[in-house]
TIVEXMI-374902 format. One record per residue (C-alpha): x, y, z; residue number from 1. Coordinates in nm, 2 decimals. Layout:
REM TIVEXMI-374902
       c1       c2       c3   resi
        X        Y        Z    NUM
...
***
This chain:
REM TIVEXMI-374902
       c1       c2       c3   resi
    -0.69     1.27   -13.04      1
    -0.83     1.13   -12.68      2
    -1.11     0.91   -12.74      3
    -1.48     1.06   -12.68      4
    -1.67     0.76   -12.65      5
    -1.85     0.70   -12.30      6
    -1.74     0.36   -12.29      7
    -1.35     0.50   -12.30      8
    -1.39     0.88   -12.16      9
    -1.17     0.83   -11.81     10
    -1.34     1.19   -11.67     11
    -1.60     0.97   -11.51     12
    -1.34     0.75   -11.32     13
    -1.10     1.06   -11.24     14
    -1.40     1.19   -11.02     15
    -1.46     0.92   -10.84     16
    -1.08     0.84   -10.77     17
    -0.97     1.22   -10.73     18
    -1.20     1.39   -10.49     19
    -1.03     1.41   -10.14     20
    -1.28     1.17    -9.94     21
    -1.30     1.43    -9.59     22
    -1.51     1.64    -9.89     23
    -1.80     1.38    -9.76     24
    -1.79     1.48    -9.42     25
    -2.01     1.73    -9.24     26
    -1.75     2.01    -9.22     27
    -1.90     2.18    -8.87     28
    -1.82     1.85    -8.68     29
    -1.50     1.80    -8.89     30
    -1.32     2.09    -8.66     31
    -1.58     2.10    -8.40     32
    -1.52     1.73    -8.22     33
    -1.17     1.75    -8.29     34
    -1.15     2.05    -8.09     35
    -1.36     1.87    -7.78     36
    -1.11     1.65    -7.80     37
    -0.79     1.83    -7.79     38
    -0.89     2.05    -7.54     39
    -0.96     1.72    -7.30     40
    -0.63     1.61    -7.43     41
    -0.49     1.96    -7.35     42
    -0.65     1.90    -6.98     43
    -0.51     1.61    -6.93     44
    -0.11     1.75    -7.04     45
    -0.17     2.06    -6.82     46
    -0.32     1.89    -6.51     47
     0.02     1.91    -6.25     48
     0.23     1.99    -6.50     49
     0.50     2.16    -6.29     50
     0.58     1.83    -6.13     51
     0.86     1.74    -6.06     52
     0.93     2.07    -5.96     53
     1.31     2.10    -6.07     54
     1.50     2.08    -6.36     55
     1.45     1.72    -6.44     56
     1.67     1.48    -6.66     57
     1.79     1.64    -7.00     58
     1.60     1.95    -6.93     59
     1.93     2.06    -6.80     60
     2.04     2.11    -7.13     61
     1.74     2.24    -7.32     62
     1.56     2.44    -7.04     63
     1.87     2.65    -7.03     64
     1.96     2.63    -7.36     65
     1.60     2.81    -7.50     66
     1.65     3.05    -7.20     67
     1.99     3.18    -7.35     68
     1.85     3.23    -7.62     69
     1.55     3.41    -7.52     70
     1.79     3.66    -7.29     71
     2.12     3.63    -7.54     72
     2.04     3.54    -7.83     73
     2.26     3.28    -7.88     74
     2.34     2.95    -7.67     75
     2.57     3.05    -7.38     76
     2.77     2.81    -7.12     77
     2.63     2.86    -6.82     78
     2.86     2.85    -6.47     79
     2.97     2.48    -6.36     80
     2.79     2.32    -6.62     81
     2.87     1.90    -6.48     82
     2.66     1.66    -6.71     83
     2.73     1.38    -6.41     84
     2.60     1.61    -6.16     85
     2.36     1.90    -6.07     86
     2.55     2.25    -6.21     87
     2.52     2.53    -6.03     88
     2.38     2.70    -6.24     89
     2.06     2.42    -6.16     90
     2.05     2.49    -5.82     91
     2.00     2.83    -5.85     92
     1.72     2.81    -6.11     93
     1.55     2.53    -5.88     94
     1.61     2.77    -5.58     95
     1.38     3.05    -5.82     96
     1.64     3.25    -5.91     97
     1.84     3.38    -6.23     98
     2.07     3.55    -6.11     99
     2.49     3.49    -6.22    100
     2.37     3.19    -6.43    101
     2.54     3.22    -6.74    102
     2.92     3.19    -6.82    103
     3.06     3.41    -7.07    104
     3.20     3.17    -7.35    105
     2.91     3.05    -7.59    106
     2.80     2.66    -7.60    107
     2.92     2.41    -7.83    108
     2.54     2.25    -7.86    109
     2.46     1.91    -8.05    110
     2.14     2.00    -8.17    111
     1.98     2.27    -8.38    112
     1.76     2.55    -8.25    113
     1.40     2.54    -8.34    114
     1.30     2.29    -8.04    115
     1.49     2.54    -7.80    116
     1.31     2.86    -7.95    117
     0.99     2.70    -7.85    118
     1.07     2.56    -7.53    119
     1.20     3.05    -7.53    120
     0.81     3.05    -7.61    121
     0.71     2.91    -7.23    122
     1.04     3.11    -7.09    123
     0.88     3.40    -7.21    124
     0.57     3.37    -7.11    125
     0.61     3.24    -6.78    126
     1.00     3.31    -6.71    127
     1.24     3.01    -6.59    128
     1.00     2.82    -6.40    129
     0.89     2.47    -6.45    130
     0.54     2.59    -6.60    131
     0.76     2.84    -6.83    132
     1.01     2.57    -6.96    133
     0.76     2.28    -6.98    134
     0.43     2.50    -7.15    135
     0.59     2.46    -7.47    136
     0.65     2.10    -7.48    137
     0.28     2.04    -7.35    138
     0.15     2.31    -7.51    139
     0.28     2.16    -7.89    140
     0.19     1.78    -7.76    141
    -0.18     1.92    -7.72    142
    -0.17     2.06    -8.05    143
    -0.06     1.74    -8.18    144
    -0.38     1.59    -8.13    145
    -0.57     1.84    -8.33    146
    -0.33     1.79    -8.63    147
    -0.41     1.43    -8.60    148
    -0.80     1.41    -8.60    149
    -0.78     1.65    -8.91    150
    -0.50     1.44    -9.08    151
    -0.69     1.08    -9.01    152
    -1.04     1.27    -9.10    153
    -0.85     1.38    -9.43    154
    -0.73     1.03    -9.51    155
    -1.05     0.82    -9.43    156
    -1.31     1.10    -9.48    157
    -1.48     1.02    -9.14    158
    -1.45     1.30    -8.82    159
    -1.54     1.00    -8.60    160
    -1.23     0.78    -8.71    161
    -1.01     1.16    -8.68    162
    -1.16     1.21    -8.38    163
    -1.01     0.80    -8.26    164
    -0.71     0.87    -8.37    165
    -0.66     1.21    -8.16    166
    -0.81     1.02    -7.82    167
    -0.53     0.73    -7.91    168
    -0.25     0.97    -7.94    169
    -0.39     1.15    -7.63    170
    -0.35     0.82    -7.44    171
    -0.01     0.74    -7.53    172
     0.19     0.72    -7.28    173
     0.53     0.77    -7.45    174
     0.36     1.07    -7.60    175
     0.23     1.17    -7.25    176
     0.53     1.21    -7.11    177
     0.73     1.36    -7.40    178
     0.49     1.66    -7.38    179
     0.57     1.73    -6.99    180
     0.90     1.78    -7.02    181
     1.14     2.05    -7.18    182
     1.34     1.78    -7.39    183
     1.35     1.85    -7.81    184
     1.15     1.55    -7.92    185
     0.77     1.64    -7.85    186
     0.87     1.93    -8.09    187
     1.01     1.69    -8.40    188
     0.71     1.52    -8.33    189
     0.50     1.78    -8.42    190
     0.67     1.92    -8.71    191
     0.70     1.60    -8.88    192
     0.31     1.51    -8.78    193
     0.22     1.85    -8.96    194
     0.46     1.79    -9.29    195
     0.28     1.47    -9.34    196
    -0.06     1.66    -9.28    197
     0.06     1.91    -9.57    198
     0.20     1.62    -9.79    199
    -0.15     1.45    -9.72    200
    -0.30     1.79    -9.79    201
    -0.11     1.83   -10.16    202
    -0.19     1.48   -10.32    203
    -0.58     1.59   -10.24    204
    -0.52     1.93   -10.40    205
    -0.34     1.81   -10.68    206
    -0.57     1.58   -10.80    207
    -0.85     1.82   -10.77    208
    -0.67     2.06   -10.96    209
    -0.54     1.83   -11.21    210
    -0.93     1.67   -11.28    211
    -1.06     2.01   -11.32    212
    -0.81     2.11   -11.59    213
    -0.83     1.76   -11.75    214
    -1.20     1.85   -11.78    215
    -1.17     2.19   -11.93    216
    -0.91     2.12   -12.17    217
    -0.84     1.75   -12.22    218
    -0.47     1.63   -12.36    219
    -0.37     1.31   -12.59    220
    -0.32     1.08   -12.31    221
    -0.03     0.94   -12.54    222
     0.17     1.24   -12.57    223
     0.28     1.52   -12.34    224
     0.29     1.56   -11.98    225
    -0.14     1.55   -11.91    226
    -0.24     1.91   -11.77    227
     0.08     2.08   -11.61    228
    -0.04     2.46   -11.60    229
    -0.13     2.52   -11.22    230
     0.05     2.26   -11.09    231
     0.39     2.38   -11.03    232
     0.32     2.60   -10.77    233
     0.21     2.37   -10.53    234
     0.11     2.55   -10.19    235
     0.08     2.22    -9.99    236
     0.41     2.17   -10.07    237
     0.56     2.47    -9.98    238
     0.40     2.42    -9.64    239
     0.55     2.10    -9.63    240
     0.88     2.19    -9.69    241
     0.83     2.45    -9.41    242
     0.75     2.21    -9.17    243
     1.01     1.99    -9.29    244
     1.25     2.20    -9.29    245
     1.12     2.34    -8.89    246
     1.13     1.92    -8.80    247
     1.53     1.89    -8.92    248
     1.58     2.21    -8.73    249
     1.49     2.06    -8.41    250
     1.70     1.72    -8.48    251
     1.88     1.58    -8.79    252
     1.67     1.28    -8.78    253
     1.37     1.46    -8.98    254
     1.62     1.45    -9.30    255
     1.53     1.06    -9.32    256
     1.13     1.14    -9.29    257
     1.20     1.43    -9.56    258
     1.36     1.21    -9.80    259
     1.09     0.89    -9.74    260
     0.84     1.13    -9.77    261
     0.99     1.32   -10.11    262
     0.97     0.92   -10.27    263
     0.60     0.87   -10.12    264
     0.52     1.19   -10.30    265
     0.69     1.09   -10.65    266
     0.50     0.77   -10.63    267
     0.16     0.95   -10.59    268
     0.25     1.19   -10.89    269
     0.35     0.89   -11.11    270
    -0.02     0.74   -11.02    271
    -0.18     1.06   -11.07    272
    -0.04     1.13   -11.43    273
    -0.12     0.72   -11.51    274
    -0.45     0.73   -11.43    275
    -0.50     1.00   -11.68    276
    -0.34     0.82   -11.94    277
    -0.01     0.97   -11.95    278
     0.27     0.75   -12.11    279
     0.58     0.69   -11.94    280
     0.48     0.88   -11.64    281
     0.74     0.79   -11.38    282
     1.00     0.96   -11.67    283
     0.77     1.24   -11.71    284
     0.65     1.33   -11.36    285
     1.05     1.37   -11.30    286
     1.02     1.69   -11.48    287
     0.67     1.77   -11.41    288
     0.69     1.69   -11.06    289
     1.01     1.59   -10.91    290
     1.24     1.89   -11.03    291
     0.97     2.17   -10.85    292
     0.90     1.92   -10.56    293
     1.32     2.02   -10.53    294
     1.24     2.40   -10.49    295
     0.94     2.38   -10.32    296
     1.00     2.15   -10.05    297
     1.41     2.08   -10.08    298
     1.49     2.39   -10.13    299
     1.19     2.54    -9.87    300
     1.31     2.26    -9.60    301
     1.65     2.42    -9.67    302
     1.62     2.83    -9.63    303
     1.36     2.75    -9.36    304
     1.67     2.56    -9.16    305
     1.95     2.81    -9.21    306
     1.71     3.09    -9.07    307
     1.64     2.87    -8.77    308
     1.99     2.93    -8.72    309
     1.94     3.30    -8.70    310
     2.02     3.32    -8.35    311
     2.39     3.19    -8.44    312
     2.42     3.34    -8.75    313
     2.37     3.73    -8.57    314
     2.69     3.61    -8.29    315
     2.88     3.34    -8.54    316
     3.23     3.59    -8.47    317
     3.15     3.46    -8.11    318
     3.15     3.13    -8.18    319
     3.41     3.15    -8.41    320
     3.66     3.32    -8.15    321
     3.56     3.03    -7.89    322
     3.59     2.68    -8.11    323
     3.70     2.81    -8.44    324
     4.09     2.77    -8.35    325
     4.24     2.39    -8.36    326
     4.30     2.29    -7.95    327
     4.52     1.96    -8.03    328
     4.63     1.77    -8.32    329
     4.35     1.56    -8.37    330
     4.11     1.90    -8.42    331
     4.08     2.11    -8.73    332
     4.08     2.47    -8.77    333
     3.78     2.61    -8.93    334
     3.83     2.73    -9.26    335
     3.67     3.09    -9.12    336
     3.94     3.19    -8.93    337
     4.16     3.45    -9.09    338
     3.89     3.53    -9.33    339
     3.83     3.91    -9.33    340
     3.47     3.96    -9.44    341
     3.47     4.27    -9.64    342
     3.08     4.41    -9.69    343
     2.75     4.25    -9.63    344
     2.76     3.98    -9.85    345
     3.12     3.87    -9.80    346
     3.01     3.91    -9.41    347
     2.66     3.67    -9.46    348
     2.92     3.39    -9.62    349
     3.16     3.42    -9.36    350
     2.88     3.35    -9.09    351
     2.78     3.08    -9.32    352
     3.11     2.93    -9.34    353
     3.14     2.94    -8.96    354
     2.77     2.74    -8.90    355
     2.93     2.47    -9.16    356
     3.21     2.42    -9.00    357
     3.02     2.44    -8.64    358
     2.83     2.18    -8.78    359
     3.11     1.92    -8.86    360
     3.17     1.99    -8.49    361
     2.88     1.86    -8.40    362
     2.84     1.58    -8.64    363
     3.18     1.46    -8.52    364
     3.04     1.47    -8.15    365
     2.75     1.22    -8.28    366
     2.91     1.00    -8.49    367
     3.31     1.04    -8.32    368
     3.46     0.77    -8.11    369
     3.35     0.94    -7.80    370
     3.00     0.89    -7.80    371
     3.04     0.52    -7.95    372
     3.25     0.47    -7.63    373
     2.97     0.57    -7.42    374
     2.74     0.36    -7.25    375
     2.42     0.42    -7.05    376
     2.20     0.21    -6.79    377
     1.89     0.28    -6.94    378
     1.98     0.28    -7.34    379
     1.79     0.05    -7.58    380
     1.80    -0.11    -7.85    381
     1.61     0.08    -8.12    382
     1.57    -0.28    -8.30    383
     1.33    -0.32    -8.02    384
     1.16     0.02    -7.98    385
     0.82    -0.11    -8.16    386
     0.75    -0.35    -7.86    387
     0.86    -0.13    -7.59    388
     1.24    -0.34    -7.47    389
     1.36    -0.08    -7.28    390
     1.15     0.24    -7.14    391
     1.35     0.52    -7.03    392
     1.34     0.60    -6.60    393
     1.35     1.01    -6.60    394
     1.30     1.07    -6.27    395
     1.28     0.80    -5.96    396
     1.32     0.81    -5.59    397
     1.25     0.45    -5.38    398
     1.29     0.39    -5.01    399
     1.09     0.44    -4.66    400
     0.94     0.72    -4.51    401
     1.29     0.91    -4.40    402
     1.34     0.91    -4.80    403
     0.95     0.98    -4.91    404
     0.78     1.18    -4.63    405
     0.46     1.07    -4.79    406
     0.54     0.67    -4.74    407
     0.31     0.52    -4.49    408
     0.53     0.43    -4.16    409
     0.68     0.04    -4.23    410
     0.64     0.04    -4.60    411
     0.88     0.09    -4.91    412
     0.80     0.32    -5.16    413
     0.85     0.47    -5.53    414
     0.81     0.74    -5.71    415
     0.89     0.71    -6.09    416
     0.85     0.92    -6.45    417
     0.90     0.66    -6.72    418
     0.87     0.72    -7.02    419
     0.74     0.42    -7.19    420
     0.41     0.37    -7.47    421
     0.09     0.25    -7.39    422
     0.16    -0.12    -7.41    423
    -0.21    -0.19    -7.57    424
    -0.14     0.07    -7.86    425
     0.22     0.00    -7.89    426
     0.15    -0.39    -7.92    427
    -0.16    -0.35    -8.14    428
     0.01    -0.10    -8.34    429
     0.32    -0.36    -8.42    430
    -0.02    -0.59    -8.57    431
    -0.20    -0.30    -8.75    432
     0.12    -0.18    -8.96    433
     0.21    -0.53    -9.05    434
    -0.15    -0.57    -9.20    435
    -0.14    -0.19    -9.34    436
     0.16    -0.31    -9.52    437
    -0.06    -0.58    -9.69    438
    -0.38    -0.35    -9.78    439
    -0.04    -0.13    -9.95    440
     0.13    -0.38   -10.16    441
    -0.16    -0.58   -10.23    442
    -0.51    -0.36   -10.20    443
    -0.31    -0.09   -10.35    444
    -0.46     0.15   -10.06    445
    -0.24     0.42   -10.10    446
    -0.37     0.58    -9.74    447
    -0.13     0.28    -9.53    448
     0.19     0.42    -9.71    449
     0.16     0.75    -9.52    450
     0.21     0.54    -9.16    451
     0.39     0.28    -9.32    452
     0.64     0.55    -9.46    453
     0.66     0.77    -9.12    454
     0.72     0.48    -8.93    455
     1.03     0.35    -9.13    456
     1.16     0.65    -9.15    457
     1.13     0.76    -8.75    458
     1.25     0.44    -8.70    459
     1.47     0.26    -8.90    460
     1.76     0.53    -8.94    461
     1.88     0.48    -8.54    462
     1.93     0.10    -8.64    463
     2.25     0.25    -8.79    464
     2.34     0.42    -8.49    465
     2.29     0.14    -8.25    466
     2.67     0.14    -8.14    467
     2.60     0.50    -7.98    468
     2.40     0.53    -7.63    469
     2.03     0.56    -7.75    470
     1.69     0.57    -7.58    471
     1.32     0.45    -7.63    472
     1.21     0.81    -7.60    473
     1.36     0.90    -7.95    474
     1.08     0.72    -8.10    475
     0.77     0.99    -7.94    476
     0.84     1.06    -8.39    477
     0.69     0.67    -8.39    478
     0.36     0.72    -8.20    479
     0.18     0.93    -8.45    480
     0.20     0.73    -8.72    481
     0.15     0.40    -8.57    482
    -0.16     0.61    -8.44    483
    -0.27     0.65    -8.79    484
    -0.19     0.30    -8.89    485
    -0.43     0.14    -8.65    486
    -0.66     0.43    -8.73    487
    -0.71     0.35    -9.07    488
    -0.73    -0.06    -8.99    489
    -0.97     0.03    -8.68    490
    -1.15     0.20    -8.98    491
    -1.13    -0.17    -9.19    492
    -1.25    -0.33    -8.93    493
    -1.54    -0.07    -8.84    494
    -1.68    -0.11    -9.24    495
    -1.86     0.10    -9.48    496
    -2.10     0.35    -9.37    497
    -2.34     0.14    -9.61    498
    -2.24    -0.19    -9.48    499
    -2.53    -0.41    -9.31    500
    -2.65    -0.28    -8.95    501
    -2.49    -0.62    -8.79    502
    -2.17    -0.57    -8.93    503
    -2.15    -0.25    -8.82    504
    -2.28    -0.31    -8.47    505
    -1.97    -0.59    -8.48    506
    -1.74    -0.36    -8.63    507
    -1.81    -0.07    -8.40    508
    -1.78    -0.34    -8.04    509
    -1.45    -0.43    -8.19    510
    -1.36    -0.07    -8.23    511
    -1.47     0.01    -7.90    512
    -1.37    -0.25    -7.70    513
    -0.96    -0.17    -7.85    514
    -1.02     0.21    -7.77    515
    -1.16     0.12    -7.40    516
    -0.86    -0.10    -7.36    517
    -0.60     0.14    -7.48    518
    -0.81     0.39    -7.20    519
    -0.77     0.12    -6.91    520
    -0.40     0.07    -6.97    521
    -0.30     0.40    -6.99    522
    -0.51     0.48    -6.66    523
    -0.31     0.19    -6.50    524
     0.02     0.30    -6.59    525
    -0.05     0.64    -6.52    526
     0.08     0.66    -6.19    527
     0.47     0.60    -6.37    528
     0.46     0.84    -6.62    529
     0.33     1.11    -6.36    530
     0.58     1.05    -6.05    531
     0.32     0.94    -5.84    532
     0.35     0.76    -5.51    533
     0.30     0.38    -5.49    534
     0.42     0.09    -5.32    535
     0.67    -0.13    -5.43    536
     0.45    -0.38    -5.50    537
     0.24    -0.13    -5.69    538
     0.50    -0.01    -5.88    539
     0.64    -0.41    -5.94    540
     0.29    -0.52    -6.10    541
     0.37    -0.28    -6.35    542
     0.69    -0.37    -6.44    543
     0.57    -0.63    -6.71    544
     0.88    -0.71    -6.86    545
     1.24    -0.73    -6.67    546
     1.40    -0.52    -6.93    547
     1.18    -0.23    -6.76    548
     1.33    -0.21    -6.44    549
***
């Protein structure tokens, strides 16, 4: 029988803990501001946009790839296709044309399909033009800082620490970049920001709905599983799973954030059921928690990925005629090949069987002895991607006026994309997760896991893949949640709204004066992450560290 007595009645206590703390907040302003600011931030992706004008760096592949799709349906080899060099089929899309692009055989590509549907979004809309293949990319990037003020707002239950977080992210320069170009990793970005809004979104709901049954129709805290009616169909969840699910579609790489992410939400269910008075409730929220959490985000993450593959799926006897039959000894032949799919259903498996084996294709490209062989002036180090070791040069053109018309007579000149992190953030954000890890282990602060979590899992995995070329712009999947992690210790150092007016005049100047330096040192590297003209001295001040050159 649950004790009645005020003195040991936990109702009191489960209100306090389990209302979501964005309920505070005036809800007009809590979409309002963090609309302001991602339509500045929207502004400032759009503004020359189209520049450089061609097909620029690894647009090569994904530009083209999303137009296949858009005009084929499936990912088609288009004519003189040279990685080392500009294909033909480049110089007649930079010339404005379309025309005899596309070779007939389909394309063995390395990476799934949701990034390049998007990038079909812009295509569609604007054709194969440099505003068409790159609106996607800024057009998601954009979005990205909405999904941030409302996640930060939701975690620290304060639109003007959301709304810091979006204007940080906005300034990035890593992030900057990433969303003016037609490459896949803006759009992992995205996805994985939005399943960690929805994973966010779920522990709040949960608890809600788990205080409100609690109150209506209390259990023995000493037997049983606490209130479980309600909570196994978790919508949140299935969101999550979507998004997941939409993020490993768009690179392999989101499986690590899924499974950090499916332990981050265990632990919260374990706590939840504890603080209730449930017994043995890491055993317990197995069943209550863990075995849906497999349907409705596994299992969602899952069916959400194979239909990404629709596009396939609908031409897989295409692909199956082109890469299906063993070439030399050292290749296999897919187990598809003299299958003869009788019916619908034996026809759905055989396309299945042909995407698996197309995908041990492609996991042998990235993990074969060719690509370890491979090297790459610009790689990096992912050990070092958290202070910036080696920024990645997509575009540059250097010399005198006969090689930059713009160059003033006498002088040498650059012109440079690189895509490399605002310094400031990147820097401060090393500091601020080392001291979120603290507030976690020690304050029990549950709201430092969430970056703590994303960035170890955007991160860490390419550490085991360091033999391979790799490069710093793989980690745009770092920025947002190093982004929340100084958020929420920007938000430490800022105090309670009910905290003395001098410590939070101090607390806001410190605030401030890290935002306003964050502004000033993305303004001053602007001019390399937009291609702009500058002197070589310009460009050399800079150049901060020799490892960036």
């Amino acid at each position: 029988m649950l004790a009645s007595t005020v003195e040991n009645d936990p109702l009191p206590r489960m209100r306090r803990r389990f209302t979501p703390l964005h309920f505070r907040s005036d809800p007009m302003w809590g979409w309002l501001a963090p609309v302001i600011i991602t339509v500045l931030a929207g502004f400032l992706q759009f503004w020359n946009l189209t520049t450089p004008h061609d097909i620029t760096f690894d647009e090569t592949y994904y530009a083209k790839d999303g137009y296949s799709l858009l005009v084929k349906g499936y990912a088609s080899s288009f004519v003189n296709d040279d990685s080392t060099d500009e294909s033909e089929a480049d110089k007649i899309i930079n010339s404005g044309s379309t025309e005899k692009i596309f070779d007939k055989p389909p394309s063995l590509v390395v990476h799934p399909e949701v990034g390049k549907w998007m990038i079909a979004v812009g295509e569609w809309l604007f054709g194969l033009t440099p505003l068409g293949w790159r609106f996607s990319a800024a057009f998601t990037g954009t979005l990205m800082v909405l999904v941030m003020c409302r996640l930060v707002r939701r975690l620290t239950g304060s639109t003007l620490l959301g709304c810091v977080a979006g204007v940080l992210l906005a300034l990035d320069g890593l992030h900057f970049v990433m969303s003016r170009f037609a490459l896949l990793d803006i759009f992992l970005a995205f996805w994985l920001l939005c399943a960690a809004h929805c994973v966010v979104a779920d522990r709040d709901w949960a608890r809600v709905k788990l205080a409100r049954r609690y109150e209506t129709s209390p259990r023995s805290a000493a037997g049983g599983f606490g209130p479980v009616r309600g909570l196994l169909l978790r919508p949140w969840r299935i969101a999550a799973g979507a998004c997941f699910g939409l993020a490993i579609g768009t690179k392999w790489s989101g499986l690590f954030v899924l499974a950090g992410f499916g332990l981050l939400m265990f632990a919260w269910d374990c706590g939840m059921r504890r603080a209730i008075g449930v017994r043995f409730a890491p055993a317990k929220s197995v069943l209550a928690d863990g075995l849906p959490a497999l349907v409705s985000v596994v299992g969602v993450a899952l069916v959400v990925y194979v239909v990404s593959w629709m596009g396939f799926l609908t031409h897989a006897e295409k692909f199956e005629a082109e890469f299906g039959h063993a070439v030399d000894s050292n290749d296999w032949t897919w187990s598809s090949v003299n299958d003869k799919p009788d019916g619908p259903v034996e026809g759905a498996l055989h396309d299945l069987n042909i995407l698996w084996n197309f995908h041990k294709e492609v996991f042998e490209f990235h993990t074969g002895e060719y690509i370890k062989e491979a090297t790459h002036p610009f790689q990096s180090d992912p050990a070092g991607w958290l202070v910036i070791n080696r920024p990645l040069g997509i575009s540059a053109v250097s010399g005198d006026k006969t090689v930059i018309p713009e160059c003033p007579p006498g002088q040498d000149c650059v012109k440079q994309v690189l895509a490399i992190g605002t310094p400031v953030l990147w820097w401060g954000g090393v500091l601020a997760l080392i001291v979120g890890l603290g507030y976690w282990v020690t304050r029990r602060d549950w709201r430092f896991g969430v970056p703590i979590v994303g960035v170890l899992t955007t991160w860490l995995p390419w550490v085991l893949f360091s033999d391979r070329p790799i490069f710093f712009f793989y980690g745009v999947a770092i920025i947002p949640f190093t982004v929340m992690g100084v958020t929420l210790l920007l938000g430490k150092i800022l105090g309670r709204a009910s905290a003395s007016y001098t410590r939070r005049l101090v607390g806001s100047l410190a605030v401030g004066a890290f935002v306003l330096a964050v502004a000033v040192n993305f303004i001053y590297f602007y001019p390399v992450l937009t291609g702009q003209l500058m002197s070589n001295e310009e460009w050399n001040d800079r150049m901060w560290l020799t490892k960036w050159i």
